[in-house]
C-alpha positions as CSV (number, residue, x, y, z in Angstrom):
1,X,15.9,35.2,26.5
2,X,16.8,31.6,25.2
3,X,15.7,30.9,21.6
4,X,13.9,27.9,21.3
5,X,15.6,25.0,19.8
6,X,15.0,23.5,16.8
7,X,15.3,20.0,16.0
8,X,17.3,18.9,12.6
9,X,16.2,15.9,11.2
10,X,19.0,12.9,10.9
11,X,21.0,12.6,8.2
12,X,19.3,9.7,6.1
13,X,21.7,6.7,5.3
14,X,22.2,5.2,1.6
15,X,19.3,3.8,-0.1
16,X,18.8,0.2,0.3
17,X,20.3,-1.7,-3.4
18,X,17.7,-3.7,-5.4
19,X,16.8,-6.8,-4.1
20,X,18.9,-9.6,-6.3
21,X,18.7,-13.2,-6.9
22,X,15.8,-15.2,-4.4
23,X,15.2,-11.6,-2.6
24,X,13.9,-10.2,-5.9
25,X,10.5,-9.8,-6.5
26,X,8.6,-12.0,-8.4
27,X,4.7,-12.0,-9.1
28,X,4.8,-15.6,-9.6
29,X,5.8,-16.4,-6.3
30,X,3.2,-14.3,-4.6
31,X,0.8,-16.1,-7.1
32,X,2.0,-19.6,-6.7
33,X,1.0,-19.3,-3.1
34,X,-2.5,-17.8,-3.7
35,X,-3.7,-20.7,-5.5
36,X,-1.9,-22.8,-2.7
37,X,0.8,-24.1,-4.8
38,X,4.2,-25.3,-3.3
39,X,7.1,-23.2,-4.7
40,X,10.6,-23.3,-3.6
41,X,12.5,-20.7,-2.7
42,X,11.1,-17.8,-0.2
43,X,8.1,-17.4,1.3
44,X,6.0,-14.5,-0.9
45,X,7.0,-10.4,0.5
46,X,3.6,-8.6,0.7
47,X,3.3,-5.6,2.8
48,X,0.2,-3.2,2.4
49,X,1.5,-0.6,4.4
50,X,5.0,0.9,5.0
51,X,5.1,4.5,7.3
52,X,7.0,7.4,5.9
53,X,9.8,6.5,8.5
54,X,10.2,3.1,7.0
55,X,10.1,4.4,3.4
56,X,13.1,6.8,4.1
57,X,15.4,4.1,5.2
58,X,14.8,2.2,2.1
59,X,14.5,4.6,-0.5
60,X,17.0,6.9,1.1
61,X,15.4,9.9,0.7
62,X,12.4,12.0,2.6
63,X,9.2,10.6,1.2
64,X,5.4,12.3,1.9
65,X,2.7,9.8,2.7
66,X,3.2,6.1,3.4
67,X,3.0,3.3,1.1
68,X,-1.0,3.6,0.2
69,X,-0.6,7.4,-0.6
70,X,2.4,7.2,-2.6
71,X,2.6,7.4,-6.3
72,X,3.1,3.9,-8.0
73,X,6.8,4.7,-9.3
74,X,7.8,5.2,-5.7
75,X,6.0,2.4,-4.3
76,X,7.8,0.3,-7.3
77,X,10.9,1.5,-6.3
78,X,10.5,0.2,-2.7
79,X,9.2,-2.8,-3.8
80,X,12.6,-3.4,-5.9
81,X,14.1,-2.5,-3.5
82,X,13.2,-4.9,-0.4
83,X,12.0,-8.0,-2.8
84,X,8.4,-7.4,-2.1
85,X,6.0,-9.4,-4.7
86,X,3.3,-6.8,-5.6
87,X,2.5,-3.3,-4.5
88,X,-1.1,-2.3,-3.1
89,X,-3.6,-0.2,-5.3
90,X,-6.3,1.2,-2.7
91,X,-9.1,2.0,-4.6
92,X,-11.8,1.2,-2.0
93,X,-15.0,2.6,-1.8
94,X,-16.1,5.2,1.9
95,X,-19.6,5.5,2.5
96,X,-20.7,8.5,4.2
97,X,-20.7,8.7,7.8
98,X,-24.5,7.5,8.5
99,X,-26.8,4.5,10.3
100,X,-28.3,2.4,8.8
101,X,-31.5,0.8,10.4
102,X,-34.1,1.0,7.5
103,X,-34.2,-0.1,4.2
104,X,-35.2,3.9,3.3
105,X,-31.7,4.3,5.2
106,X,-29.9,1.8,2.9
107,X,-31.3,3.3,-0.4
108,X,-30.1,7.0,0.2
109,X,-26.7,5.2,0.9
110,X,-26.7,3.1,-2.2
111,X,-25.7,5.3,-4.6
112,X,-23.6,4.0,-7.9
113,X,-19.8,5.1,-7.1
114,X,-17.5,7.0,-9.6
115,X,-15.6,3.7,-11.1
116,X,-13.3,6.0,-13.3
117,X,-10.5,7.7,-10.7
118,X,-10.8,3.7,-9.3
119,X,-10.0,2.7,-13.1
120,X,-7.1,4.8,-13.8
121,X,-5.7,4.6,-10.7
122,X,-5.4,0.7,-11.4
123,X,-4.4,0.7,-14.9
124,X,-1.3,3.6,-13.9
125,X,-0.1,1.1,-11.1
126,X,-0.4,-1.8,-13.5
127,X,1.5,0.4,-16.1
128,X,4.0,1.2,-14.1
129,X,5.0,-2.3,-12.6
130,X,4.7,-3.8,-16.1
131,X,7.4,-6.0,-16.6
132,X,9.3,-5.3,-13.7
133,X,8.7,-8.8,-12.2
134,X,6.3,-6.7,-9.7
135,X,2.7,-7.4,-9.4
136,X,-0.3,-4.7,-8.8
137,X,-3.1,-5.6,-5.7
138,X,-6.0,-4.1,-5.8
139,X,-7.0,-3.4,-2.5
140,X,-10.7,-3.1,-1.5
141,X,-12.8,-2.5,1.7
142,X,-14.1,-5.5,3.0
143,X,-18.2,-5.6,5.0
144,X,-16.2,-5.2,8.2
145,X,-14.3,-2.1,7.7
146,X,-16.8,0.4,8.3
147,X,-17.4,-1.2,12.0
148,X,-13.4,-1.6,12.3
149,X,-12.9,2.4,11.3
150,X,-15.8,3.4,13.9
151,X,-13.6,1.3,16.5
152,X,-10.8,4.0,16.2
153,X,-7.8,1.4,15.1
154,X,-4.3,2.4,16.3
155,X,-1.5,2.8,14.2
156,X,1.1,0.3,13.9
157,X,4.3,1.5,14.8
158,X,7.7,-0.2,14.2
């Protein structure tokens, strides 16, 4: 009877050095181009997501979530590393799975959310990239999301 094989993961390469000199991050930039303001220099580095794959060539090192479910530090850290402006804070809001056809349907759905775990989770990302050059972006649901979700979006692979 053959054993089944099991796979070994690769041996992860060095992590990537901090971004110096134009490649460093820098919240200005990102701003700068927000209020449409011609900078010189590099266009602004934004990602909001980065799979776990990605985040282990970077960093280095195994990581447990992508870029939205990672703690602040870490995402800070990958930020440094590959010059990106600002790191995303999701705190969006999920309604229930439910239709809404009536206005009776709309009210049962229109329940005040729990603002504080939103709160701290923005202030600990702001803390955290506090004077590291790195900005914080809050990142909420927009009216279209709920219909975008429903769709069954596919995962972006690189």
């Amino acid at each position: 009877m053959n054993p089944i094989p099991t796979l070994s993961r690769p041996a992860l390469a060095p992590a990537w050095p901090f971004a110096t000199g134009e490649r460093a991050p820098d919240i200005q930039r990102l701003l700068a181009a927000l209020r449409g303001e011609k900078r010189g220099g590099r266009v602004p580095n934004f990602e909001i997501t980065l799979e776990p794959r990605n985040l282990e060539a970077i960093l280095g090192r195994p990581v447990e979530a992508g870029l939205w479910g990672l703690p602040p530090g870490i995402q800070l850290e990958a930020a440094r590393r590959i010059g990106m402006d600002a790191i995303p804070c999701p705190i969006q809001f999920h309604l229930p799975q439910a239709s809404v056809a009536t206005m009776e349907d709309f009210s049962r759905l229109a329940a005040q959310p729990d603002l504080e775990p939103k709160v701290a989770k923005l202030e600990a990302a702001l803390d955290t990239a506090r004077g590291s050059g790195v900005g914080v972006c809050p990142c909420l649901t927009g009216p279209l999301t709920a219909a975008y979700l429903a769709a069954g979006p596919i995962a972006i692979q690189s």
